[in-house]
MIDOSE-14504 format. One record per residue: residue number from 0; residue in one letter; chain; y, z, x negated of N, C-alpha, C, O in turn. Coordinates in steps of 0.001 Angstrom, whole numbers, padded with zeros to 6 digits. Example, Ala and Ser with C-alpha at 12.3 -4.5 7.8 and 13.67 -1.06 7.14 Angstrom:
<pts>
resi_resn_chain_nnorth_nup_neast_canorth_caup_caeast_cnorth_cup_ceast_onorth_oup_oeast
0_a_A_-005690_007800_-013190_-004500_007800_-012300_-003300_007800_-013200_-003319_008465_-014236
1_s_A_-002250_007080_-012850_-001060_007140_-013670_000030_007870_-012900_001138_008039_-013409
</pts>
This chain:
<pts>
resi_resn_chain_nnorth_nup_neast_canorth_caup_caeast_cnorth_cup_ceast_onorth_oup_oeast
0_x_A_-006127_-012069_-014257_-007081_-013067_-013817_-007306_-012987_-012305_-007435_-014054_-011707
1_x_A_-007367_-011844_-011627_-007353_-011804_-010221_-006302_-011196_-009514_-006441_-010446_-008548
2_x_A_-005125_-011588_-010093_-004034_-011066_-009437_-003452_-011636_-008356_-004245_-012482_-007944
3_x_A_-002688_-011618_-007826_-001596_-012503_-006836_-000493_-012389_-006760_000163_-011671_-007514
4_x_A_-000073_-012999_-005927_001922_-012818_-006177_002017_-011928_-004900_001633_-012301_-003792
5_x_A_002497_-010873_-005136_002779_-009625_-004206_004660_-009464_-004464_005279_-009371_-005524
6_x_A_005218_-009485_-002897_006134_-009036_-002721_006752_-007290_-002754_006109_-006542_-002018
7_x_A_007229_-007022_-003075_007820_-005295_-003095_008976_-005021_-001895_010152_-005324_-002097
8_x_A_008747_-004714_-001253_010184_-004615_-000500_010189_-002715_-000331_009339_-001909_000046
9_x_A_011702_-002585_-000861_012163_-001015_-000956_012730_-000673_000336_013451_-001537_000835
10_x_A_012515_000655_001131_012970_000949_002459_013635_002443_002101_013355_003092_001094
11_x_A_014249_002704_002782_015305_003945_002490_015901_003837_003812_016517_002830_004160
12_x_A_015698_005046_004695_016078_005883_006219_016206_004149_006823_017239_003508_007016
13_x_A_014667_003683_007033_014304_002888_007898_014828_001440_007689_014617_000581_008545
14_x_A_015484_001186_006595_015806_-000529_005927_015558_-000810_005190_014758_-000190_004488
15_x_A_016040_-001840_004893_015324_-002529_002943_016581_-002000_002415_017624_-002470_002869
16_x_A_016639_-000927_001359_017468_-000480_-000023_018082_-001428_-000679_017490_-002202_-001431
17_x_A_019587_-001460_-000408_020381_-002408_-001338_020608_-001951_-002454_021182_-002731_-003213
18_x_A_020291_-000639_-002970_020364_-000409_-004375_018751_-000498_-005380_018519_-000132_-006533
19_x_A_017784_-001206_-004242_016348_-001807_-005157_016223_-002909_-004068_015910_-002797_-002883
20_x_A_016542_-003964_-004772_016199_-005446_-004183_014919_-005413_-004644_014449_-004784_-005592
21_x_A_014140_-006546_-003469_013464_-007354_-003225_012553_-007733_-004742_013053_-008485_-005578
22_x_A_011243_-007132_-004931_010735_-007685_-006465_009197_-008620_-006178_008175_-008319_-005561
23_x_A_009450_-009396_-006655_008269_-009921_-006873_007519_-009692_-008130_008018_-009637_-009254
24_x_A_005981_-009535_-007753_004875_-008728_-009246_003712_-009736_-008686_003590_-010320_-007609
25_x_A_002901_-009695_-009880_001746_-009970_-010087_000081_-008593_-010325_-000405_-008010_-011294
26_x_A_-000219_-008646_-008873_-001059_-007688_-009282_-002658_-008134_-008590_-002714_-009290_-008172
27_x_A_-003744_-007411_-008475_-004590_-007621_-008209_-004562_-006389_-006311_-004273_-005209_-006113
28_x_A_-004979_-007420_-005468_-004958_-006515_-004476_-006517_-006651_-003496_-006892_-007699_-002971
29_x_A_-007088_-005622_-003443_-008178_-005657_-002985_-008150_-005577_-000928_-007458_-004663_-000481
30_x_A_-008607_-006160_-000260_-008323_-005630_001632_-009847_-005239_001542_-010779_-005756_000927
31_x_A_-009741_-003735_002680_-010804_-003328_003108_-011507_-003415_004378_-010691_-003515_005294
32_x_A_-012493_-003414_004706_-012680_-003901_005972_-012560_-002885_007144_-012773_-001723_006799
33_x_A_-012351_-003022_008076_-011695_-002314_009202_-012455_-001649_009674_-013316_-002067_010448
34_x_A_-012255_000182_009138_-013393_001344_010213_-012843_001976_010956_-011665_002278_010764
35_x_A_-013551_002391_012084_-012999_003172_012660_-013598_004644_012548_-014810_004503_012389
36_x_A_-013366_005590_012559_-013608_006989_012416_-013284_008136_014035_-012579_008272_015035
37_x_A_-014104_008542_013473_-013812_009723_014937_-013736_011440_014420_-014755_012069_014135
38_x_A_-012389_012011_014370_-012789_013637_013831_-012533_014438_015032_-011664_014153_015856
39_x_A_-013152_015239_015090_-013149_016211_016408_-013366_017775_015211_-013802_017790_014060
40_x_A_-012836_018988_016121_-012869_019983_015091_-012568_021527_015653_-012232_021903_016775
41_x_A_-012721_021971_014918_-012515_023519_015594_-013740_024198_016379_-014667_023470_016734
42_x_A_-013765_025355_016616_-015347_025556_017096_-015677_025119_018561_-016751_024962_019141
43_x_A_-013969_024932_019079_-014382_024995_020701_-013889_023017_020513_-013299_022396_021397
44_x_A_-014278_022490_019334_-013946_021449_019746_-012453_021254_020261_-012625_020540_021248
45_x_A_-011182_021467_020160_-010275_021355_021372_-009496_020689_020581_-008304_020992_020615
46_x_A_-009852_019812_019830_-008610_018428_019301_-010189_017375_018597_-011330_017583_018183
47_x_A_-009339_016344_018821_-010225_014802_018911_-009053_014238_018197_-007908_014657_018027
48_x_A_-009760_013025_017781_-008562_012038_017072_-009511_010769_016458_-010403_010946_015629
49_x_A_-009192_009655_016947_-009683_008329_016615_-008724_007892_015769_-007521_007816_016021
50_x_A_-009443_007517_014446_-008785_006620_013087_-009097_005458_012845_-010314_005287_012762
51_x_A_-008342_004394_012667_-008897_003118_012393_-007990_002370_011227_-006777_002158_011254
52_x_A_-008955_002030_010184_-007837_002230_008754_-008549_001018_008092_-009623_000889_007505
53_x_A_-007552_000196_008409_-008009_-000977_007386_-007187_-000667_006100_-007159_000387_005465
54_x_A_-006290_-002245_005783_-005503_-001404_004780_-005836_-002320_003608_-006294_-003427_003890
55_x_A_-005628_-001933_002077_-005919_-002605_001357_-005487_-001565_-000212_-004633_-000686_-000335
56_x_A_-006344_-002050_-001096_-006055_-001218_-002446_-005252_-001838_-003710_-005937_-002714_-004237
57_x_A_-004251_-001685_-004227_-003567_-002399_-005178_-003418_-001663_-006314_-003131_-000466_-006339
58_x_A_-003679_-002616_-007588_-003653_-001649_-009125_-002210_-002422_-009752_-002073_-003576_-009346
59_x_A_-001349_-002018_-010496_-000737_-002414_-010573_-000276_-001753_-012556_-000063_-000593_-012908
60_x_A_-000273_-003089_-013461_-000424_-002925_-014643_001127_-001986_-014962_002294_-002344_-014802
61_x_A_000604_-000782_-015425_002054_-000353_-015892_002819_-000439_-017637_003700_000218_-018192
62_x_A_001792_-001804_-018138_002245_-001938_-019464_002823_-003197_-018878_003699_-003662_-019607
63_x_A_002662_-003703_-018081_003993_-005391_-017400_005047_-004364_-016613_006258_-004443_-016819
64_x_A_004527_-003488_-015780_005646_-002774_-014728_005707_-001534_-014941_005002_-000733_-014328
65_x_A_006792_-001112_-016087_006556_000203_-016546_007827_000811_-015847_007892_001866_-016477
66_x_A_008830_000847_-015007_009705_001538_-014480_009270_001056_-012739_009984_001474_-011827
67_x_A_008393_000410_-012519_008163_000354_-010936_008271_001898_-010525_007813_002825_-011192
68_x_A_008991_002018_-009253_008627_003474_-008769_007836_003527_-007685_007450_004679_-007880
69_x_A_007357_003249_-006831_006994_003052_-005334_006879_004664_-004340_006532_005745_-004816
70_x_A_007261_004416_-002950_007016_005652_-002704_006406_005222_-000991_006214_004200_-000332
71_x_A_006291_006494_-000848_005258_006069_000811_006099_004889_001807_007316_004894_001623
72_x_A_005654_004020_002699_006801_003543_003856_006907_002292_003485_007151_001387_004282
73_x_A_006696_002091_001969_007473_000498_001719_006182_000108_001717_005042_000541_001884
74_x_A_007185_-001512_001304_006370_-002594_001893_005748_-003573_001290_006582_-004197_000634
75_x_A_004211_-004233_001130_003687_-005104_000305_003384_-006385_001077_002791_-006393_002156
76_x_A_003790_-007353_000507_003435_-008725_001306_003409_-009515_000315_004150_-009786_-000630
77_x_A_001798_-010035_000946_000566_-010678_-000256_001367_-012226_000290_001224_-012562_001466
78_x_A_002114_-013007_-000574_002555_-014034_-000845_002120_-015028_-000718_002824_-015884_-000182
79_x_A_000336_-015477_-001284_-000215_-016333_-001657_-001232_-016536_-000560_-001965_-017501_-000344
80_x_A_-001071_-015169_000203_-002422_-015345_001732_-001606_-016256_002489_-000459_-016621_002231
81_x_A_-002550_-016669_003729_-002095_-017380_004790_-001673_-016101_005562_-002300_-015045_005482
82_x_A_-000570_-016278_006309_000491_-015463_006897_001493_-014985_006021_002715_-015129_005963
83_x_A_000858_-014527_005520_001447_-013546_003882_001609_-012283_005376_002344_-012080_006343
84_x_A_000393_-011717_004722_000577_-010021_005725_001079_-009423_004879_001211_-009633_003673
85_x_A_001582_-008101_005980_002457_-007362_005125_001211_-006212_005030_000059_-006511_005343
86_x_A_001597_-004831_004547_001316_-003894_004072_002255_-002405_004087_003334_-002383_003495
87_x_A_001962_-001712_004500_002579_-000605_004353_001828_000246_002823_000631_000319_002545
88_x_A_003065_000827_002006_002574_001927_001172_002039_002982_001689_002678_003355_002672
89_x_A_000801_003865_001359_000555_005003_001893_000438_006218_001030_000705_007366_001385
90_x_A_-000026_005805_-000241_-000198_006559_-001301_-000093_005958_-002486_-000406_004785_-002689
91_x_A_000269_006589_-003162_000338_006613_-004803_-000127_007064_-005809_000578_008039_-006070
92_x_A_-000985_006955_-006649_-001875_007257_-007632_-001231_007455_-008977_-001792_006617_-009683
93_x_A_-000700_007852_-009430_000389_007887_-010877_-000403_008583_-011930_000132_008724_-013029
94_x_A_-001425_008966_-011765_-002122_009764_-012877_-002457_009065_-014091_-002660_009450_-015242
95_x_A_-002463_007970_-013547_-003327_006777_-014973_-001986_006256_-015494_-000960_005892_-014920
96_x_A_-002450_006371_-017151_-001402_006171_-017828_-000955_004387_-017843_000118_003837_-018086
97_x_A_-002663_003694_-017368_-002869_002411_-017220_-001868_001533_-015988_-000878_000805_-016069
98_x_A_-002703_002035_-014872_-002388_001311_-013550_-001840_002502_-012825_-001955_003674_-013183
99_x_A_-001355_002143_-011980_-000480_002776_-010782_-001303_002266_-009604_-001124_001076_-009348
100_x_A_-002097_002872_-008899_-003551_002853_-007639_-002806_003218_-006603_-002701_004392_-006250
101_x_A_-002079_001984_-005882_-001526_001612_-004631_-002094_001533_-003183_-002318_000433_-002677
102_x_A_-002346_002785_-002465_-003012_002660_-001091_-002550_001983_-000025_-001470_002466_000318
103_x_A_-002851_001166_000590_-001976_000174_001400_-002280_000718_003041_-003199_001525_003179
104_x_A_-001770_000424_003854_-001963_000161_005183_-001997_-000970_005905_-001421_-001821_005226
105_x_A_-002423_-001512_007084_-002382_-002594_007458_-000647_-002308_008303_-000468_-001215_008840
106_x_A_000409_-003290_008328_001198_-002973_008926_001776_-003647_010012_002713_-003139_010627
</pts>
């Protein structure tokens, strides 16, 4: 019911993988809104680092997509948005026997 048409694109040592073409899925993809973060650390303080992580969250039914594999790097592009942005994979959630909990990046 709140899904969209999401592109898959597979990357392997920096291209799209000719042995996993190009898939198109239907999933639900959530975008988060854009924070920025500041970690600084250590006692004397002596490393800083500014984060800014938009990004977006995707569930993805694994009783429709039960051999999807996904792994960090590749690429999601929301089809049905205006632009159709892309997405970088960042993480992978595989624990649920349900959905597969897709961490996105803005890319």
């Amino acid at each position: 019911m709140f899904s969209e048409r999401l592109e898959v694109r597979f990357w392997k040592d920096g291209r799209e993988d000719p042995d996993r073409p190009t898939l198109e899925i239907h999933a639900p993809l959530r975008t988060h809104d854009e924070q920025t973060s500041n970690l600084a650390g250590g006692k004397g303080r002596d490393w800083k680092t500014d984060i800014r992580a938009g990004g977006a969250r995707m569930r993805i039914d694994r009783a429709i997509y039960p051999d999807l594999l996904l792994l960090g790097g590749e690429e999601v592009v929301a089809l049905d948005r205006d632009g159709e942005p892309a997405f970088e994979v960042l993480s992978v959630d595989a624990r649920s026997h349900l959905r597969l909990i897709v961490e996105l990046g803005d890319k």
